[in-house]
N, C-alpha and C positions, 0 to 999 in steps of 0.2 A: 520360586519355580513352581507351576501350573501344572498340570499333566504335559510330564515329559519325557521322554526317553534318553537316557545316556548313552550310545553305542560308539562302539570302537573306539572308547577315549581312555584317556590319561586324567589324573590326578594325580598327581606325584609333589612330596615334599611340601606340603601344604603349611602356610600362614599358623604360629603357635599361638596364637589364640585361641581360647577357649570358647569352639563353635563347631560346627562340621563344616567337613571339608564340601559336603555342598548339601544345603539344605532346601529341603521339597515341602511348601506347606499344603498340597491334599496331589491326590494321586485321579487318576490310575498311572502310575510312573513304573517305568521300565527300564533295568540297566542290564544293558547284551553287551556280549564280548568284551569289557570294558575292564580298567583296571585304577584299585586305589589301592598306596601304597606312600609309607614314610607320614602317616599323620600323627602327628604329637600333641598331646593335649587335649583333653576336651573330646568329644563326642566324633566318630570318624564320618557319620555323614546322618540325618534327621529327615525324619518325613513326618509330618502333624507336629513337633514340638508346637505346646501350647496353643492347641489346636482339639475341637469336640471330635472324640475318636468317629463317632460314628459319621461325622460332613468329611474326613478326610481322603477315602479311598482306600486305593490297594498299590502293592508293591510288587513288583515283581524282577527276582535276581537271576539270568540265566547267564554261564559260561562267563562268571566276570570272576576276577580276582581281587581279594582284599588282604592285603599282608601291611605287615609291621607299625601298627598303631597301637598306642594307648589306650583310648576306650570304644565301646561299640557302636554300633548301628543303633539308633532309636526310631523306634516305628510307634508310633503314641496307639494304634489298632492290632486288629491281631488279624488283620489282613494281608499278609504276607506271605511268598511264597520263594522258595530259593533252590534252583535245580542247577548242577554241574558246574556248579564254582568251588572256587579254592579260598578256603580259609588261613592263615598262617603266621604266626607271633602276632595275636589279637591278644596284648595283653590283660582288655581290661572285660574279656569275653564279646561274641559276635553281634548280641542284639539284646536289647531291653527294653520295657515299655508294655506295651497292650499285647506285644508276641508271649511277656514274659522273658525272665534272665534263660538267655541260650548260651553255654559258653563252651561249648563242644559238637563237634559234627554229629555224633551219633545223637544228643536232645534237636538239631537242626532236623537231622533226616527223619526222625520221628513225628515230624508237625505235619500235618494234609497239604496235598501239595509239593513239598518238601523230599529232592532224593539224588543220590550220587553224588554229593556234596564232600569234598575233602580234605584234610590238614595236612598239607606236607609241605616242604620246600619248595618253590614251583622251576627253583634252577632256570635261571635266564642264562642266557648267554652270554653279555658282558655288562651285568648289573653296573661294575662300578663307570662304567662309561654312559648309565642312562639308556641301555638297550634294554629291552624287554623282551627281544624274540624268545621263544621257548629254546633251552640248548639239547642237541640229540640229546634224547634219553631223560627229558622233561617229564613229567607227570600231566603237562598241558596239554599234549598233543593226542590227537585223538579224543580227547576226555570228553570235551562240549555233547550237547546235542543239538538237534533240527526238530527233532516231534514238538508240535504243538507249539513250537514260537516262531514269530518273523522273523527272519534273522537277513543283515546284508549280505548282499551276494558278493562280497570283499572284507577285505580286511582293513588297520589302519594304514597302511601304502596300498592300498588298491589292488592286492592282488588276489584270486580268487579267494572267498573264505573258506570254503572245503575243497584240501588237496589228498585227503586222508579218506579213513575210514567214515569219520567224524571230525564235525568239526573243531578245531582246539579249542583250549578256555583261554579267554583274555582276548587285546585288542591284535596281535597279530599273530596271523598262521606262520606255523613252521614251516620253514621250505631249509635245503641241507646246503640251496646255494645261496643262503642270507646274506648282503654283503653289508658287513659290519659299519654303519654311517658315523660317522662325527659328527656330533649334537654338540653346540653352543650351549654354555647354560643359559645363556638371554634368551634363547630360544620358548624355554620353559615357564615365561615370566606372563601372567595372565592377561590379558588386554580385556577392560571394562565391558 
């Protein structure tokens, strides 16, 4: 992947092989609203591995979520930048490489660039059913921001992306009249 953008996506439960869950080899790449979660194994997502730090670009993380993986984000540069995302049971810490070992919010929000970034639970609504909406009383909602990045004018069902003050972190806003979908797990299955 080329200079690209991830927005209002899913990763979820990714392939245990040892690789990331989606690897970038130079930038300028951009992941909005989006979220990765359940990666085991191996590296949770790569931008330049094995790649001359300086030909690969920049990175950039806003309003997206990364929970429950094994090891971290590797960025081969130290051109990164990460605002209003949720970090959460990164076991194997958030980011390594040319950023340097990050493995807490407070060394993230300390990098230029770098702010409002958080560790908590992000409390979905019916995790075990594969929904992601944020549940009342989320730490997602409201959390996002709009300064200084493109962001869609919707979310992952289309509905507008700020109904709030701010906009939430992750691929869908909160609304209190969410109605809870049944999802196929074939649904989840990647297509080439």
């Amino acid at each position: 992947w080329r200079n690209g953008e991830l927005i209002n996506s899913f990763i979820y439960a990714c392939t245990p092989i040892n690789d990331g869950s989606f690897i970038m080899k130079e930038g300028p790449c951009r992941v909005v609203n989006s979220l990765l979660m359940a990666k085991y194994n191996g590296y949770a997502a790569t931008l330049g591995y094995g790649e001359a730090p300086a030909s690969v670009g920049s990175l950039e993380i806003v309003n997206s979520i990364f929970a429950d993986a094994d090891g971290p984000f590797y960025v081969v540069n130290s051109n990164m930048t990460s605002r209003n995302s949720l970090y959460f049971d990164m076991r194997g810490g958030f980011f390594e490489g040319g950023v340097g070992n990050i493995g807490n919010v407070g060394s993230l929000n300390s990098r230029p660039g770098c702010s409002n970034n958080i560790s908590v639970d992000p409390q979905f609504a019916y995790l075990a059913e594969h929904d992601f909406a944020p549940a009342i009383g989320s730490p997602l909602i409201n959390a996002g921001t709009s300064a200084g990045v493109l962001l869609p004018s919707f979310d992952y069902f289309g509905n507008p992306r700020i109904t709030g003050a701010q906009p939430d972190v992750g691929p869908i806003e909160f609304s209190a009249v969410h109605s809870h979908p049944t999802i196929d797990s074939a649904e989840w299955a990647m297509s080439p």
